[in-house]
C-alpha positions in Angstrom: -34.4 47.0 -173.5 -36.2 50.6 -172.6 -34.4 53.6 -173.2 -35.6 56.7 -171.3 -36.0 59.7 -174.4 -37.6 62.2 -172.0 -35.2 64.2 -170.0 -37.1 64.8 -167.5 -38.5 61.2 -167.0 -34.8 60.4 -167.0 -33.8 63.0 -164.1 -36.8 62.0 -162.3 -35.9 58.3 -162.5 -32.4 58.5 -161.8 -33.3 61.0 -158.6 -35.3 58.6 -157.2 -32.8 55.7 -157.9 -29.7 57.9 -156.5 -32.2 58.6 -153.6 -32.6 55.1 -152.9 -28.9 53.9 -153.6 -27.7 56.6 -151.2 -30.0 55.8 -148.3 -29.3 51.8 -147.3 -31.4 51.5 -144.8 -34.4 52.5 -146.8 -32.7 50.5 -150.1 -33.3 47.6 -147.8 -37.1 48.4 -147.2 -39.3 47.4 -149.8 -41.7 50.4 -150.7 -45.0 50.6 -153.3 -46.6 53.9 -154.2 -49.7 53.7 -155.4 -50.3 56.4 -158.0 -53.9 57.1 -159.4 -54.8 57.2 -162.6 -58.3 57.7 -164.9 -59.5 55.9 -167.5 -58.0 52.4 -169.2 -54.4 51.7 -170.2 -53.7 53.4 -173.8 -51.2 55.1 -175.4 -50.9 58.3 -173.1 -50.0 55.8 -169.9 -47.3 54.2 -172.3 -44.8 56.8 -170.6 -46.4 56.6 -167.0 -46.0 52.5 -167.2 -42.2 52.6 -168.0 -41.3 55.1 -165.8 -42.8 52.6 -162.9 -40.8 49.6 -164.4 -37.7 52.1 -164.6 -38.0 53.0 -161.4 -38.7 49.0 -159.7 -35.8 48.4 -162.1 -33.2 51.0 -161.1 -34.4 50.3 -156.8 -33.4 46.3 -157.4 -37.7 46.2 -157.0 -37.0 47.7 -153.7 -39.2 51.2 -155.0 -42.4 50.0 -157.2 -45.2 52.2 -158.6 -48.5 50.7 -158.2 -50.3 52.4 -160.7 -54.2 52.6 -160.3 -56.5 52.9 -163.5 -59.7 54.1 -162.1 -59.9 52.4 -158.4 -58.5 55.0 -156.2 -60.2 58.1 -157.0 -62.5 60.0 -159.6 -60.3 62.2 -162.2 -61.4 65.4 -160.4 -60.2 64.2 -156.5 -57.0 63.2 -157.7 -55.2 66.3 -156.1 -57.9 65.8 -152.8 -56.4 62.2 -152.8 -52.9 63.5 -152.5 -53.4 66.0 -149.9 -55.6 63.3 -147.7 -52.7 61.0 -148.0 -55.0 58.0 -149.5 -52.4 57.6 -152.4 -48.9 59.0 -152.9 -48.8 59.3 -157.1 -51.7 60.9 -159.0 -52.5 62.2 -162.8 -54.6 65.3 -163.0 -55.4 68.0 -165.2 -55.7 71.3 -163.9 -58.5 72.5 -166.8 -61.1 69.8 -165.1 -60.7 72.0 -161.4 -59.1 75.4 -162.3 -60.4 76.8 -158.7 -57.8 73.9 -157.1 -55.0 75.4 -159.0 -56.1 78.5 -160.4 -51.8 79.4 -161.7 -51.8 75.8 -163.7 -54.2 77.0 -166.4 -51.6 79.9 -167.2 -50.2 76.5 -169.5 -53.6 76.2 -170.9 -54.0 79.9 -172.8 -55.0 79.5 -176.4 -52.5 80.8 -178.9 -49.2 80.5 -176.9 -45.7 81.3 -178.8 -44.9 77.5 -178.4 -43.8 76.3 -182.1 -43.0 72.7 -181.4 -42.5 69.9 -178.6 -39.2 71.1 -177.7 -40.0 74.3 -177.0 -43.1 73.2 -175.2 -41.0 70.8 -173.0 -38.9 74.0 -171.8 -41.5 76.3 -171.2 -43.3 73.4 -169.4 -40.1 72.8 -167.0 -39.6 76.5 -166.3 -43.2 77.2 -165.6 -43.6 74.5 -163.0 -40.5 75.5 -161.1 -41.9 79.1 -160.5 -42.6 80.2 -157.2 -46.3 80.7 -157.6 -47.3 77.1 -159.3 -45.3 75.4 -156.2 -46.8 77.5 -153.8 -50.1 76.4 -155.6 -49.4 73.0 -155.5 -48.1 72.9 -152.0 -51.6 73.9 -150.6 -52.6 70.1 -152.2 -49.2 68.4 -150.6 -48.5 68.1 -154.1 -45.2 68.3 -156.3 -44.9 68.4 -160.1 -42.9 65.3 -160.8 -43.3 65.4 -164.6 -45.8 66.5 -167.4 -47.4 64.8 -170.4 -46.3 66.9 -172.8 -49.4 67.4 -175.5 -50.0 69.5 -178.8 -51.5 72.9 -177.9 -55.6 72.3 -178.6 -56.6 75.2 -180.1 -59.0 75.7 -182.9 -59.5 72.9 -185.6 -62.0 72.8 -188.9 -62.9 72.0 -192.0 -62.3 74.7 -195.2 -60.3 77.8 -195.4 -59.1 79.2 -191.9 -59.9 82.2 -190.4 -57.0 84.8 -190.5 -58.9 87.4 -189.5 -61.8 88.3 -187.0 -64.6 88.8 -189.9 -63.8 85.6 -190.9 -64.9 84.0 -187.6 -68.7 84.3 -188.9 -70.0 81.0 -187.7 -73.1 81.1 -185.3 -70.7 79.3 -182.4 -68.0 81.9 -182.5 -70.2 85.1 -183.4 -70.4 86.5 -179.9 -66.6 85.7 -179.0 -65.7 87.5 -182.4 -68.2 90.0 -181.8 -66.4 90.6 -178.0 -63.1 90.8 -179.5 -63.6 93.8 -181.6 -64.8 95.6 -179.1 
């Protein structure tokens, strides 16, 4: 049996599912979205997949995600896909078109006070429900439904880190060091 652990994979799932037990006439009408994603199915998707069999689950199969590795768009016209209405569901990152969303790479900084998963999931809700990321969205006809929630990529080496900025001596970080103690 699958157990939702995400809470807000479970509040999205049970929306939908109170959506469509409250509305019979649509109930009755069997309804696919067709969501696009990139790529192959790997561990990432794992989440994306049982949300769709949660949700054809929950609707009695009345409500099924489709979900579309590859054939419905490239990864960068995911958001132009939404707003042209050729698919309803779509994964995209906001770093590979920051000019689409230009308030979504706000999430993307480098050093963020985010210590752990948790915390990220929190900051993650209350950032998408500000006025300025929907507004941003809204020009695409998009709404954030929910987020893969990822470990902060920052900087990652070999040897002794740097704690301060004369430690950042290596050739490819030399003229951001340099900039930075300016």
């Amino acid at each position: 049996m699958f157990t939702l652990k995400s809470k807000p994979l479970t509040v999205l799932v049970t929306g939908i599912a109170l959506l469509l037990a409250a509305a019979p006439t649509m109930a009755a009408e069997k309804v696919t979205w067709n969501m696009s994603l990139w790529g192959k199915p790997r561990a990432w998707t794992k989440g994306i997949e049982a949300m769709a069999e949660e949700v054809s689950s929950k609707s009695g199969g009345n409500f099924t995600i489709k979900i579309h590795y590859g054939g419905l768009s490239k990864p960068k016209e995911n958001l132009d896909g939404i707003k042209l209405g050729a698919f309803q569901m779509a994964v995209f990152c906001a770093s590979y078109h920051p000019d689409k969303t230009p308030t979504l790479s706000a999430s993307d900084l480098p050093f963020l006070p985010i210590g752990d998963l948790d915390v990220q999931e929190k900051v993650t809700e209350a950032f998408f429900q500000h006025p300025e990321v929907i507004k941003d969205l809204a020009r695409w006809n998009a709404k954030h439904l929910f987020t893969g929630i990822l470990p902060q990529y920052e900087f990652m080496g070999v040897g002794d880190p740097p704690l301060t900025l004369a430690d950042w001596t290596v050739s490819g970080f030399a003229p951001w060091a340099e900039s930075a103690r300016r």
